[in-house]
N, C-alpha and C positions, 0 to 999 in steps of 0.2 A: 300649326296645330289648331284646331277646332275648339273653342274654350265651350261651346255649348247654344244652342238655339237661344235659352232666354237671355242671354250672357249677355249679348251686345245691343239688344235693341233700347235704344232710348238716347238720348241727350250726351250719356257720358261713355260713350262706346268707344271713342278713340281713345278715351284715356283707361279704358279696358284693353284694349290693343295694345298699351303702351305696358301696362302690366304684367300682360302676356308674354310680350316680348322679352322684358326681362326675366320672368320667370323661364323661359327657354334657354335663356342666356348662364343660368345656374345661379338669380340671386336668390337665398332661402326667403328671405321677407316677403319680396316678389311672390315665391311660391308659395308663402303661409296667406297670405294678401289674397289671393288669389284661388286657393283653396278653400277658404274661409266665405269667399262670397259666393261658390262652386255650390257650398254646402248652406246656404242663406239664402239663394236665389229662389224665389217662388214660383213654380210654370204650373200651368194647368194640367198639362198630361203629364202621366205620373212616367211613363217613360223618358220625357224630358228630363225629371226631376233625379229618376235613377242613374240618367247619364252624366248627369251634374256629378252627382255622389263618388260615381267610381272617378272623374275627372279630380275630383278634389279629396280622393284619398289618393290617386297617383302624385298629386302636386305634394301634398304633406310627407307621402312614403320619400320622395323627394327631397324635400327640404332635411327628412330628419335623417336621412343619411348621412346631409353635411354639418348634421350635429345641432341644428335648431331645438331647443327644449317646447319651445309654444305648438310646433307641430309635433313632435315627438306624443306631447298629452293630449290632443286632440286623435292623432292616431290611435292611439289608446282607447278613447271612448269611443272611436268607430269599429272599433274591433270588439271590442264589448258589447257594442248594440247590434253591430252585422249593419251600422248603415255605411252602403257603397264598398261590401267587401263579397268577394265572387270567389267562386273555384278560379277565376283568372289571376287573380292577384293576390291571394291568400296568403300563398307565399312569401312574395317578397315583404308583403307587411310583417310577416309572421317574424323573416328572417331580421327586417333594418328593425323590428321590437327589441327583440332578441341580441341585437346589437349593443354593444355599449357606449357611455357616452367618447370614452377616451376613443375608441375605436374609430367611432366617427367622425371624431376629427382630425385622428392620424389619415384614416383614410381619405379624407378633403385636402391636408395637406400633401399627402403623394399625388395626387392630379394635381395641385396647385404648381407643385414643384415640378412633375413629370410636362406639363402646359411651358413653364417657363422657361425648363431646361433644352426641350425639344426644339422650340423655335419651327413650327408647326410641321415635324417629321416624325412619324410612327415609333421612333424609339432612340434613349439617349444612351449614354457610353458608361462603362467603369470610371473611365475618364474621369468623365466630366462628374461622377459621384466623389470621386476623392479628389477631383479638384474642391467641391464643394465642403467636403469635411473637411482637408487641411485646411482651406482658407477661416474656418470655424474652430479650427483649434488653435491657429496660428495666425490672426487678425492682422498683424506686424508682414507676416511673409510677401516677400513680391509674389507678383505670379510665372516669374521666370525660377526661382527659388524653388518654389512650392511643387514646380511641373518636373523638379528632378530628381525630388522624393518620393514621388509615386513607382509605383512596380503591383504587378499582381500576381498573388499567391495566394497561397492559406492563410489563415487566421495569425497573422504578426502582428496586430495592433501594438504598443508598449504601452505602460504606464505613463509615460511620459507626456506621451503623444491627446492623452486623457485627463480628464479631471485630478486623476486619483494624484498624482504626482505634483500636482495642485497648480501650479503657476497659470496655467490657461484655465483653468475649470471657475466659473462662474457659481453664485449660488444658485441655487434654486427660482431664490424670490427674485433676483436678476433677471432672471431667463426669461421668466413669466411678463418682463412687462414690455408691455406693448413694441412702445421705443426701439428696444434692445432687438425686436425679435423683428421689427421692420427696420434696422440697421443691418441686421448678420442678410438678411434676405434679399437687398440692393447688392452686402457687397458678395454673396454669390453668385447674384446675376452679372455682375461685372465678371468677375473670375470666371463664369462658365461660359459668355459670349467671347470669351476674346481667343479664343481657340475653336470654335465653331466645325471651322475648316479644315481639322486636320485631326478628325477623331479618332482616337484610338480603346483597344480594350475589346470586351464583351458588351453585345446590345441587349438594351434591356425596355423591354415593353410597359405603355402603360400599367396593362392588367400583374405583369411581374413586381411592379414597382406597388402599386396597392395590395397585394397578398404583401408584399415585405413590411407593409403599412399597419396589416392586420396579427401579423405574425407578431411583430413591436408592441402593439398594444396589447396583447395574451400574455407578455411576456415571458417573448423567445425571442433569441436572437435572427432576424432575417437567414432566408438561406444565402440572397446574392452577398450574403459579407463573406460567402469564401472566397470571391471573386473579387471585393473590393476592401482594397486591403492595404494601409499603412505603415510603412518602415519607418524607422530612424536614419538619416544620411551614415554613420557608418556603417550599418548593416545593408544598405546598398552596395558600400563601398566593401563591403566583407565579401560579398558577394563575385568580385571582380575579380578574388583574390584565389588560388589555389588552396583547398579544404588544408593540406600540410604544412600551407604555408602563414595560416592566418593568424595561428596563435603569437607569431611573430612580429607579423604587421600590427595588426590589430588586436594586444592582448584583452582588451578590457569589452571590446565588442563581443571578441571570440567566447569570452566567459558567459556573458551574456545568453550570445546563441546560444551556447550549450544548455543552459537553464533553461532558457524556452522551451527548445528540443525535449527537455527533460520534462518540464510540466505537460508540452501538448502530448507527447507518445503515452505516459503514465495515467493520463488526466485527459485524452478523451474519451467522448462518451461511445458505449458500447463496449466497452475493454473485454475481450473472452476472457475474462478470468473465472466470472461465474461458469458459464458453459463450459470452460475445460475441466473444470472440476466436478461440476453438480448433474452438467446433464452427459457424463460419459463415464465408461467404466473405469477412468485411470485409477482410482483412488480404491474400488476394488483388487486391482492389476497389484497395486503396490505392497497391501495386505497380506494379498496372498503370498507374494517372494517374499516378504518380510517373514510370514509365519512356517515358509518354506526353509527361508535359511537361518532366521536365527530365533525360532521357536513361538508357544502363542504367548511366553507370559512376556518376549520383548513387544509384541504385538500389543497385548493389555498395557504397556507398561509406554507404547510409541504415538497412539491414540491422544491422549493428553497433550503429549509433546508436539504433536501434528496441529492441532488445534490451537496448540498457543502458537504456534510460528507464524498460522494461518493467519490469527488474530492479528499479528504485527504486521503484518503482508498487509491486510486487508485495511489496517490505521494508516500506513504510509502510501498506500493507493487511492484512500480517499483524501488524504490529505493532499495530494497532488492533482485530484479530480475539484475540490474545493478553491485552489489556486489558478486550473484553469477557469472555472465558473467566475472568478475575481473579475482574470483578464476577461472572459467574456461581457462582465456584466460593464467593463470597463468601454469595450466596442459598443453596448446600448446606449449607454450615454452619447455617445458620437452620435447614435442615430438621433436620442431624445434632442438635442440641441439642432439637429439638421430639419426633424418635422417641424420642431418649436418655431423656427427661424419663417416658416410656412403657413402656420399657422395663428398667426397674431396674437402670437402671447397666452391663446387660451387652453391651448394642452396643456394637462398635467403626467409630466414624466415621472412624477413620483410613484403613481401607480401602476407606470409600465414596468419601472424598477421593483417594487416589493411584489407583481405577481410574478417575474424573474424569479427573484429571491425565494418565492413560497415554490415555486415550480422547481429549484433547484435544493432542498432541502433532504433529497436522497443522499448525496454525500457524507451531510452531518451524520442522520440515521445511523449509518454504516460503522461511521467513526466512531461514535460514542457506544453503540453496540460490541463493536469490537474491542474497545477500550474496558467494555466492564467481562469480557470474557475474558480479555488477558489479564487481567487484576484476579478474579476468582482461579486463573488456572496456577498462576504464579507461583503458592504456596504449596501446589501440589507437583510440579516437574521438578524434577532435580536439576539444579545451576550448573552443574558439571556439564549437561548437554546443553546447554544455553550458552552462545557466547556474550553475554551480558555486558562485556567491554565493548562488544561492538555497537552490540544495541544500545547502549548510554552513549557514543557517540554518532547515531544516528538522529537518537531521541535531540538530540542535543540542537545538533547542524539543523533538523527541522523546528525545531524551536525560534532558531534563528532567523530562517527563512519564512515562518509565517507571522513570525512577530515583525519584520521589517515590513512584510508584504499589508498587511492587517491595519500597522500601524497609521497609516495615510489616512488622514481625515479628507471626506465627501465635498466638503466647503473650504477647507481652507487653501488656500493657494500653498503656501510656502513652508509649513508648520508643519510637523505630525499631530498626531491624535497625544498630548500628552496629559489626560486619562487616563488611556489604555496602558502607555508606559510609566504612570504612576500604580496601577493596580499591578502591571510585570513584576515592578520594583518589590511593591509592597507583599507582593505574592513569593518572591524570592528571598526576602529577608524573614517571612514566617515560616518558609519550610524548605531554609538549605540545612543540608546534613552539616553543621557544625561540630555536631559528635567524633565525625570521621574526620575533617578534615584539618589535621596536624599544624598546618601553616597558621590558619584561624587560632585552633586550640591554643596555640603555644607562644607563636610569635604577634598575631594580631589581635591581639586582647580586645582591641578597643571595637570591634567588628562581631565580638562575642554577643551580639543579643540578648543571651543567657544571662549576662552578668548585671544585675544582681537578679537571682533567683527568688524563687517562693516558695513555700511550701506547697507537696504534692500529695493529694491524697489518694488512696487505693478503695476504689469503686467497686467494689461486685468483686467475683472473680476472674482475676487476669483483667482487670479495667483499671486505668490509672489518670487522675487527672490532675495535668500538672498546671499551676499557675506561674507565669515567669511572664518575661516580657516580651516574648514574643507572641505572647495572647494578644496585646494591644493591637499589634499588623494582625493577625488572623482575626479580628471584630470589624476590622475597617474593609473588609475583601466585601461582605456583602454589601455596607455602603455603597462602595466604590460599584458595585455591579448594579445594583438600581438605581445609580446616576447615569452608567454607557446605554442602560436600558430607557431611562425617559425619555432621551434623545428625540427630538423630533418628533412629539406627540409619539412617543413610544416606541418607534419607527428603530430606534438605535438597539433594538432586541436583536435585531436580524441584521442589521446593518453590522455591527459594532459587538455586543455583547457574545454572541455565538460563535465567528470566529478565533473571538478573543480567549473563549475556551477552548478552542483547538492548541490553542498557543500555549494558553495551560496547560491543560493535559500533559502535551509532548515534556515541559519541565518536569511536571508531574514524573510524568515517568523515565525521565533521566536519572532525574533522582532516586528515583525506587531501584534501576537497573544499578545505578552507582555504587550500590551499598554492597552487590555480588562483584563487583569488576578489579579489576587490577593495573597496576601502572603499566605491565607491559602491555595488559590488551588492549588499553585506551592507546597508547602509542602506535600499535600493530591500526587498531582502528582508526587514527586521526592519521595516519600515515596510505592506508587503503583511500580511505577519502581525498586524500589529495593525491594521490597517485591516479584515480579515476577522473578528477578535475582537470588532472596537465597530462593525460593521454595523449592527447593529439599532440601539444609541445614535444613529450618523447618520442611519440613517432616519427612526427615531423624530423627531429634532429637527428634520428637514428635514421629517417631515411635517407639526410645527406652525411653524416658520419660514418657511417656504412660502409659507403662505397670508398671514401675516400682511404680508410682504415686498410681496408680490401686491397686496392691501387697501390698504395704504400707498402704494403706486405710484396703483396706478386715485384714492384720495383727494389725492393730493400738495396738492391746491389748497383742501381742506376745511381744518375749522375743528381746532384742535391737538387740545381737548379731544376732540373727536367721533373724530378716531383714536386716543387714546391710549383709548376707553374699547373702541374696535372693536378692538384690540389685544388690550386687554386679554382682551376675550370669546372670541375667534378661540384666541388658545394657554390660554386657561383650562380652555376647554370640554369637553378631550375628560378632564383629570383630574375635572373636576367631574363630567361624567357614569361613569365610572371608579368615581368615592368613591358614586357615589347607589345606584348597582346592588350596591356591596359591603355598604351599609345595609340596602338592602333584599333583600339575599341572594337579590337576581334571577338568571336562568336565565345559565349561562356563554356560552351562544351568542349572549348580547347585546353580549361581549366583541370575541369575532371580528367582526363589524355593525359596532362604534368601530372597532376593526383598519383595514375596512375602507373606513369613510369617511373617517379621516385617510390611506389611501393614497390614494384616489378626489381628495379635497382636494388634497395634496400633487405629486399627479401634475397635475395642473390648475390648479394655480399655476407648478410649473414650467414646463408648457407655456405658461402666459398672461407669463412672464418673457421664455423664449425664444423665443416664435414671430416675434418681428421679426429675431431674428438666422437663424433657421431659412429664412422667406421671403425676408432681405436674402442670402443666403449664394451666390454666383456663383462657380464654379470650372471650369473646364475642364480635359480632359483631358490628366492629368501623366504623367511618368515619359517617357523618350526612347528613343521605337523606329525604329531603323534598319529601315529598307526594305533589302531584299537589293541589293544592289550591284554589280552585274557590269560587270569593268571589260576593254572589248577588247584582247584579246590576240593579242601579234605572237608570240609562241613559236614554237619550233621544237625540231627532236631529235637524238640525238649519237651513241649506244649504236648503232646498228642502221646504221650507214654503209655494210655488206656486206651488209647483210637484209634491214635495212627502211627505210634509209634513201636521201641522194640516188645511190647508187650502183646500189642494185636499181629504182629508179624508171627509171633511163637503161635497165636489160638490159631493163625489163618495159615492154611498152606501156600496160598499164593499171593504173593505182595501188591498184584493189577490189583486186585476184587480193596486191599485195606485203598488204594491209590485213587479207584473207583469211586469206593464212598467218601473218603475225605474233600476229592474235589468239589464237593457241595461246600463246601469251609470256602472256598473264595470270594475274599472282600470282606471274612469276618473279622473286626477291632479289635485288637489284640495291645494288653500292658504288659511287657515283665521286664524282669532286668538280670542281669547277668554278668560275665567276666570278659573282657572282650580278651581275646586270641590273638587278631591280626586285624590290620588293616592296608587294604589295597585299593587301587583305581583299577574298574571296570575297564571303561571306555574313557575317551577324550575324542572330543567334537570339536571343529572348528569352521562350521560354514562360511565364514567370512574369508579365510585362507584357502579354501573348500576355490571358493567365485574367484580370488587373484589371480590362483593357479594355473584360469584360463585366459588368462590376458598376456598379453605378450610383458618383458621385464621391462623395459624399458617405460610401462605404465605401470606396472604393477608395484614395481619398488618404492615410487614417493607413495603412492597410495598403502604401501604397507609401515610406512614411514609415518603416515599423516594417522594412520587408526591405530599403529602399535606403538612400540617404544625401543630403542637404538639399546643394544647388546651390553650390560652393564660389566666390567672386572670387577666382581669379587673375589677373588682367589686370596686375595690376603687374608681374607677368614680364616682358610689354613694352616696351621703350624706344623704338619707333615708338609715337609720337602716333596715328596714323591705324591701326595695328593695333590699341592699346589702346582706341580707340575702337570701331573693331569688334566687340572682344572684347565692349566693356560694354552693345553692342545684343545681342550675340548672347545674352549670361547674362541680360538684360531677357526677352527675346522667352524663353526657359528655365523663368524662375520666373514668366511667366504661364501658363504652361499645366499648372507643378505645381511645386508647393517642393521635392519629391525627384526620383531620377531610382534608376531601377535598373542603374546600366549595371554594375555588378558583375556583374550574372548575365545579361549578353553570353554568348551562345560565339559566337566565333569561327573563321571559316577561311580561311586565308591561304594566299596563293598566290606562290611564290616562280621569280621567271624565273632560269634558270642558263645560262649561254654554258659549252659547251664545249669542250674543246681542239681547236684547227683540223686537220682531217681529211686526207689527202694531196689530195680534191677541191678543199682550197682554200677551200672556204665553212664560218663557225663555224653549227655546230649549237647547237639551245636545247632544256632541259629542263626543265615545268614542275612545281616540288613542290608538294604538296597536302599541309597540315598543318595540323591542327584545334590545338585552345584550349592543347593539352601543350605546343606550339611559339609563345606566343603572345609571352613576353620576349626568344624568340630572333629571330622574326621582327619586332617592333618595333627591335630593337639594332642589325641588319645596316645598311649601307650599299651601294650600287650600287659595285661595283671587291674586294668583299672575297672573298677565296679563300675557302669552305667543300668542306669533305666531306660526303656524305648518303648515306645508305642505305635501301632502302625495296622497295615489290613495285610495278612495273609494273601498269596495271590499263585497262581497258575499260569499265568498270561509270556508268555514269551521262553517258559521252561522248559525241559523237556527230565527225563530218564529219574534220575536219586534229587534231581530238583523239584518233585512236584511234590503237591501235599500227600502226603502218605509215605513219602519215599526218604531217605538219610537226610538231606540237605534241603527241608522247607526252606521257601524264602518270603519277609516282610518288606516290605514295602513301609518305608521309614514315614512319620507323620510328626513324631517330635522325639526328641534323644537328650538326655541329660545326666550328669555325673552325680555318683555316691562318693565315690570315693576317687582320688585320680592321682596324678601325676603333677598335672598343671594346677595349680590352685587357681581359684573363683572363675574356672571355666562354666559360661553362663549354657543352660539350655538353648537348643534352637530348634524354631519350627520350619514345616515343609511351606513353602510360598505356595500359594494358593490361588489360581486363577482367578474364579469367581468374585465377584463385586456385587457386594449384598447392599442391602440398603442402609445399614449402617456405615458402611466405607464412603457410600452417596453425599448421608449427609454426614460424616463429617466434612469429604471435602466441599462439598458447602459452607459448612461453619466456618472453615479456614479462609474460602473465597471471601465468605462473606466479614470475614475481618480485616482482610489486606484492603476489601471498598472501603469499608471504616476508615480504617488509618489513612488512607491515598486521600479521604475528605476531611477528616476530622482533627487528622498529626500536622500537629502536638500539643493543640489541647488537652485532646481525650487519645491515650494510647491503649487498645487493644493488644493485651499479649498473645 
């Protein structure tokens, strides 16, 4: 290259030459050296002088790529003055400005590394990339060791394999120095020359390996890490193994896997879960069957409950997106110490890591958003539709799992974080439910906290602040939290402090859930959870207990020997062929083939078990649906004796014309009160029996099982012989047509006849209420003779003939009903449920929200009632 006309003439031009050259060669000083006298040379024509300029922003654009600061600020003021910057190069100045420092030297280090690795060939290997990482994780490893842990896949890096699990993970201030980072960088090159010859993997280009470079310092995880990718030697060996058959060989791998599996499917990025809900009609689709089949006020009333369940979905989906970002941020580190190793100790990987950490901060968002929806909805869904047992054992199991995950300090090799697990501790002794827990209360006195207490005084209304000693742990939590926060020039906010509140939380709200839950649900739920953990185990067993069960049957009448030997063949077979193909280091797809003939097997045994109970199986159609019921009505009417009743009938000839005008009367408010006559059911509704109806029995039955309730005897109620008999045909004839029955989710409509006060014509009028399922204890309790009051609107709507206004039998439409005098003593009034949600039902449940946040932050200090 041309350094310039004035450049070389004089006395020291070879040792201008000599400058040049290195500066070709890529050294930055060379280049600053060199750009510097570019931009200092004096020529007489000014075109000489502009040629200099753009020559000695090229050389500095240069240098501060590879991360030079002395050119970087000289670039700087050439760009500010415009001297030796063109439309030709604008650009690239514009962009290496633009650039940051880390950046520049990650990116120095991927050519340094991509230079060394290549051994002067256009591109190097997966290979030879995690030859290079292992060798940096595992400094001890031989290189015949190390070359039979690799495999390529997806993103399996472990903890282990990482810092985070501490034994190999260096500190920071380690990394950084020189020394260390021209040790790891020799013994890579040893490690990646000595297989040269025999590469294997995906090719990866200079310019791939620099974008991976750039990607690192933005803090993102490269994309070639799906490609280059770290196991543990038993999950190699899991590997070798038949999917049914590993939980056997390998229990404690197999666990593992499956958590993996379980954080990357849950927790990676993109999950449709927003898209299937937010950007498509389902959640409309659902409303509408819902208000189809079981009316709008289960609708008003499902809305709430939809949204807390959501809430929870959405806590345990970021909490498993937050667990993969761990593992991920875990694979950055692998990278930070592979550039470091390349770059002489001077990248700072701390800041590849906290823009990671800031760029990954969606998840938290989510969490704690969703966390104060479900605390605000809490007080308002009823615990009856929540299975709050389960959920205290979910809350639980995640508790556990992020507190183990969490707990691993950044620097320590060998140690947890114990901080973290002194703030757990000290977080768990100020806010376990001791009130409830009987073992505590009773038997381990010495574990009561509580004892000795204080006095507690009452704050406001419904505010109670109690002193006791578990104040003392609730004062040390914020301590404790602006100590994990200092960390590291403050760095442990996001490191350390934030997860640690995930971990919270989840206790948090175990505890909150615990307080609704019950021994049997927590059982049913810790029993679900491991029944989900050892699936594959059960499979697995049942796919070879199956058949053999099966063989045994069909032989019952053979000779002992000849089944104990078919036995034996049948569950042998699939580990024998398992151990042949891992000898013969046959092809893995012959694994999945076993897979899938012990499920083929297994599934074919089962059925050759149950098919006589399958074919014996006769049931008929359960659950008890009332046919609509109309029951004739002698009614008559009271209000309208001057309008519309027998007194305008006598002035008027024809009863249309009094019918006519009265129907202007609809929807008018009406008080009185009267004698009631009689009370009947309307109708009986059962949409939910309505939907079974059309499913075949054999699904319909547990489903009528799972939402009704199994056929109770009471017949011993009776002391008529001949009723009790009755009864035990009629519960016979019951539980043949199905073991359950739904009559819980009846609605009801009752019809209530009223005698009103005698009129001066002399005849009592009657009036009939119309009152759906809100009135259903009130109108079972009445008796014929009892005084009530009611209040309600007048209506026309669904009547026809002596039902309309004007006509014998007005009908009200029931709004509230309550007794004078009765049968049943202190039978309270009730009112009509009421769709609408005003702004006062808003906030209160607000105010209720916003007191269970209180308490979930403040209990048991300060309790909110």
């Amino acid at each position: 290259m041309v350094a310039g006309v004035c450049l070389f003439d004089g006395p020291k031009g070879s040792l201008r030459r000599l400058r040049s050259q290195l500066a070709e060669d890529g050294c930055p000083e060379s280049q600053v050296v060199l750009a510097k006298q570019l931009l200092d040379e004096c020529c007489e024509l000014d075109v000489d002088k502009e040629e200099n300029a753009k020559l000695g922003v090229y050389w500095l654009t240069k240098a501060s790529e590879q991360g030079n600061l002395e050119a970087t600020d000289i670039l700087h003021k050439c760009l500010a003055s415009g001297r030796g910057i063109t439309e030709h190069n604008y650009y690239d100045v514009k962009s290496c400005l633009d650039m940051s420092q880390d950046e520049k030297l990650a990116r120095r280090a991927a050519r340094e590394m991509f230079t060394s690795l290549s051994n002067g060939e256009e591109f190097i290997t997966t290979e030879q990339l995690q030859r290079c990482m292992r060798d940096l994780v595992f400094p001890s490893t031989s290189d015949k060791l190390s070359r039979t842990r690799y495999v390529n896949g997806t993103n399996h890096l472990q903890k282990s394999l990482t810092g985070d699990s501490g034994d190999q993970e260096l500190s920071s201030d380690d990394d950084s120095s020189p020394d260390q980072s021209s040790k790891d960088k020799d013994r890579i090159q040893d490690v990646s020359q000595a297989d040269w010859s025999a590469p294997q993997g995906e090719k990866i280009t200079e310019a791939a390996l620099v974008s991976a470079a750039a990607s690192y310092a933005r803090g993102c995880l490269p994309v070639v890490s799906r490609v280059v990718c770290l196991v543990e030697p038993t999950q190699m060996d899991l590997d070798a193994v038949p999917l049914l058959q590993r939980p056997f060989v390998h229990p404690l791998a197999s666990l593992k896997r499956l958590y993996i599996w379980l954080v990357e499917s849950l927790g990676r990025r993109g999950l449709p879960l927003r898209k299937f809900f937010f950007t498509t009609h389902l959640h409309a689709v659902i409303l509408i069957l819902l208000h189809a089949l079981l009316g709008a006020e289960s609708v008003v009333l499902f809305v709430p409950l939809a949204l807390y369940y959501l809430s929870f979905v959405v806590m345990t989906i970021a909490t498993f997106q937050i667990l993969q970002r761990k593992r991920e941020l875990s694979n950055l580190r692998v990278w930070s110490r592979l550039f470091l190793s390349y770059s002489g100790g001077s990248l700072n990987p701390e800041e590849a890591e906290y823009q990671f950490c800031r760029n990954n901060l969606k998840p938290y968002a989510h969490f704690f958003l969703a966390l104060l929806l479900n605390l605000m909805l809490f007080p308002i869904v009823a615990t009856q539709w929540t299975p709050q047992s389960e959920f205290t054992v979910i809350a639980f199991a995640l508790t556990l799992v992020t507190l183990l995950n969490f707990v691993w300090s950044e620097t320590t090799s060998r140690y947890p974080d114990f901080l973290a697990l002194f703030s757990f501790s000290v977080n768990v002794l100020a806010k376990y439910p001791y009130e409830m827990d009987v073992v505590v209360a009773q038997t381990w006195r010495f574990l009561d906290i509580k004892v000795p207490t204080f006095a507690s005084y009452v704050v406001g209304n419904g505010i109670e602040f109690c002193l006791n000693f578990r104040l003392v742990f609730y004062l040390l939590i914020p301590a404790v939290f602006l100590k994990m926060a200092a960390r590291d020039n403050w760095r442990g906010t996001y490191k350390t402090l934030i997860p640690h509140c995930v971990t919270l939380s989840w206790w948090q709200l175990a505890v909150l859930s615990s307080q609704s839950a019950t021994w049997y649900g927590l059982i049913r739920g810790a029993l679900a959870l491991v029944g989900m953990v050892l699936f594959l185990p059960i499979v697995g067993l049942a796919s070879i207990v199956l058949p053999i069960v099966a063989t045994a049957k069909y032989m019952s009448e053979s000779d002992l020997f000849m089944r104990i030997g078919i036995t034996t063949v049948l569950g042998g077979m699939p580990f024998l062929a398992s151990w042949y193909l891992r000898k013969t280091r046959a092809t893995r797809r012959l694994n999945w083939l076993i897979t899938c003939v012990q499920l083929i097997l297994g599934f074919t045994a089962g059925a050759f078990l149950t098919w006589p109970m399958i074919t014996g199986y006769k049931d008929h159609s359960s659950g008890i649906e009332s046919s609509p019921f109309e029951m004739p009505s002698e009614l008559s009417w009271e209000q309208y004796q001057n309008y519309c009743h027998q007194p305008a009938w006598e002035e008027s000839s024809s009863k249309a014309q009094i019918q006519v005008q009265c129907a202007q009367l609809e929807g008018v408010s009406i008080s009185w009160e009267g004698y009631v006559t009689n009370t009947r059911v309307k109708s009986v509704k059962n949409n939910l029996a309505l939907a079974l109806d059309y499913l075949p029995d054999l699904i319909a039955n547990p489903l009528r099982c799972a939402f009704g309730e199994p056929h109770v005897d009471d017949c011993d109620k009776h002391t008529n012989e001949l009723r009790k008999l009755n009864c035990k045909a009629y519960l016979n004839v019951r539980r043949k047509k199905s073991k359950c029955h739904l009559s819980a989710w009846n609605w009801y409509e009752f019809e209530i006849a009223v005698k009103m006060k005698n009129g001066i014509w002399g005849s009592a009028a009657q009036v009939v209420l119309m009152g759906d399922r809100s009135f259903s204890n009130f109108s079972l309790s009445i008796y014929p003779g009892d005084k009530i009051w009611f209040s309600g609107t007048l209506s026309n709507v669904g009547f026809e003939s002596e039902s309309l206004l004007g006509g014998t039998l007005p009908h009200v439409i029931l709004d509230e009903v309550g007794c004078h005098v009765c049968h049943t003593i202190d039978l309270k009034s009730y009112k009509r449920q009421r769709l609408g949600i005003g702004l006062h039902d808003v906030a209160k449940a607000v105010y209720l929200g916003g007191k269970t946040v209180l308490n979930f932050l403040l209990n048991p200090i300060v309790i909110f009632k």
